[in-house]
C-alpha positions as CSV (number, residue, x, y, z in Angstrom):
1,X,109.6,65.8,109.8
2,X,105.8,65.4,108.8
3,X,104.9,63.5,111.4
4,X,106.5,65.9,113.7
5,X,105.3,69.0,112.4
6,X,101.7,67.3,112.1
7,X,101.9,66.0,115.9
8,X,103.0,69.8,117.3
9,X,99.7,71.2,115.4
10,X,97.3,68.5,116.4
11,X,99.1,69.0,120.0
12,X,98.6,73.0,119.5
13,X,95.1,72.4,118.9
14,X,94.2,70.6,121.5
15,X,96.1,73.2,123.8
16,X,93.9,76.0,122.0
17,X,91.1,74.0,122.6
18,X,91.6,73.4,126.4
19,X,92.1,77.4,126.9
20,X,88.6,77.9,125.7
21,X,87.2,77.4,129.1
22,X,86.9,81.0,130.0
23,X,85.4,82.4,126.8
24,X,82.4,83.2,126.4
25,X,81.1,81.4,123.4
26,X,83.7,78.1,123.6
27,X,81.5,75.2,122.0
28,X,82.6,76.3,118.6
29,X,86.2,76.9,119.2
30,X,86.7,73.9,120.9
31,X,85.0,72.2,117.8
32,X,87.3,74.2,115.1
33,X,90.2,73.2,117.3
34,X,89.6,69.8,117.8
35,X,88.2,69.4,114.5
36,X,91.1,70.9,112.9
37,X,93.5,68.7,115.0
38,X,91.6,65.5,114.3
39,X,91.2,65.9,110.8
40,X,94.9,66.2,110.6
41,X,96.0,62.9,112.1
42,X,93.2,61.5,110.3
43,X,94.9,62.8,106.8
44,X,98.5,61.4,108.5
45,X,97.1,58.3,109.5
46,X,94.9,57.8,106.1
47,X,96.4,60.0,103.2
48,X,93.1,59.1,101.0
49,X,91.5,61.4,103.9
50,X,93.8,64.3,102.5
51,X,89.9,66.3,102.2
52,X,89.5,66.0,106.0
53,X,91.6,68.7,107.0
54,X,91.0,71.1,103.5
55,X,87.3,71.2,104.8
56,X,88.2,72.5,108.0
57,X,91.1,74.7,106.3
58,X,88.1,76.4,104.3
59,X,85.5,76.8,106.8
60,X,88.3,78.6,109.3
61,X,89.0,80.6,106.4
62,X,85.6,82.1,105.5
63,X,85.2,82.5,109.0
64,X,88.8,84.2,109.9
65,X,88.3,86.8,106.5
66,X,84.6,87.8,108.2
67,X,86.9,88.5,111.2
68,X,89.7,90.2,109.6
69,X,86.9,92.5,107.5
70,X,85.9,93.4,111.0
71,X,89.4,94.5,112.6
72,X,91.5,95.7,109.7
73,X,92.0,99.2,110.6
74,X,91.0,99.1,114.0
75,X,93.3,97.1,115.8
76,X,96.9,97.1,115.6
77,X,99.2,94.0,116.0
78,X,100.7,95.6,119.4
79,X,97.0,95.9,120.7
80,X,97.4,92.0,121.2
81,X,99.6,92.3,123.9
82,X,97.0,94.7,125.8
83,X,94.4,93.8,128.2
84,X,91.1,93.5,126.0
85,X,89.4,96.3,128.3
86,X,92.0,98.8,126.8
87,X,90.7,98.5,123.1
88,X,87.7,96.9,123.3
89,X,85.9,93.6,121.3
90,X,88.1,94.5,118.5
91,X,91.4,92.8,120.3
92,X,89.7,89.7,120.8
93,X,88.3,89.3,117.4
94,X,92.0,90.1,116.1
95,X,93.3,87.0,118.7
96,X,90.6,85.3,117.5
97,X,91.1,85.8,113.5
98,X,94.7,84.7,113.9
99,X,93.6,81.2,115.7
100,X,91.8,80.8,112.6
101,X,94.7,81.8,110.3
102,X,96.6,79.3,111.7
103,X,94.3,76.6,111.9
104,X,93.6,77.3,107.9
105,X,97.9,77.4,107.4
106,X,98.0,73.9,109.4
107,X,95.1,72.4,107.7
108,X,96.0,73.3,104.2
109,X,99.4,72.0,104.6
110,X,98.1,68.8,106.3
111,X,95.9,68.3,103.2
112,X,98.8,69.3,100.4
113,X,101.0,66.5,102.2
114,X,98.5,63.8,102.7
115,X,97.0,64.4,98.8
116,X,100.7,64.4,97.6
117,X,101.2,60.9,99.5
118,X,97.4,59.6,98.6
119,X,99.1,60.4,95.0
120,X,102.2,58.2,95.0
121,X,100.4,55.4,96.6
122,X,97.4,55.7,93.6
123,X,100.7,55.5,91.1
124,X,102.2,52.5,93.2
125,X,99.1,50.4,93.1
126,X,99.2,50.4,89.2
């Protein structure tokens, strides 16, 4: 079940990287996705790694809550569904601070599991 649910978010990531080609500022989402998707297969792959993906987890974070300071109030969740040009900036940051919150909810879980593994191998080895 790991695997898989650590295969659909490395895939998801990748997807949300590849639909940054019509934004305007996509170097550094296509970094946080990728990164984010990387750093979890690395964690899978090599459970030592477990910090790989909490790194990224913490850096989406700060960035998604200077995000969420920015639209609480203004935007409602059934703004998401409009075009942008109906509310303004605001929507997009809103789309934008729920990529992060997901890439932070992915990450932190891909860490937990991989630190929880890294653990029971440390015990095994003694």
């Amino acid at each position: 079940m790991a695997l898989a649910l650590t295969s659909l978010f490395a895939l998801l990531c990748a997807i949300s990287a590849a639909l940054q080609y019509n934004d305007p500022d996509p170097l550094r989402w296509v970094a946080l996705y990728l990164a984010a998707g990387a750093a979890a297969v690395v964690a899978w792959v090599q459970p030592r790694a477990w910090s790989a993906p909490l790194v990224v987890a913490v850096i989406a974070l700060v960035w998604a809550g200077l995000l969420w300071a920015g639209v609480a109030g203004t935007v409602e969740t059934s703004d998401l569904w409009k075009k942008m040009s109906e509310k303004g900036g605001k929507v997009e940051e809103m789309r934008e601070a729920g990529g992060l919150s997901l890439v932070v909810i992915g990450g932190a879980l891909a860490a937990w599991r991989a630190r929880r593994v890294s653990a029971g191998l440390r015990r095994s080895a003694r």
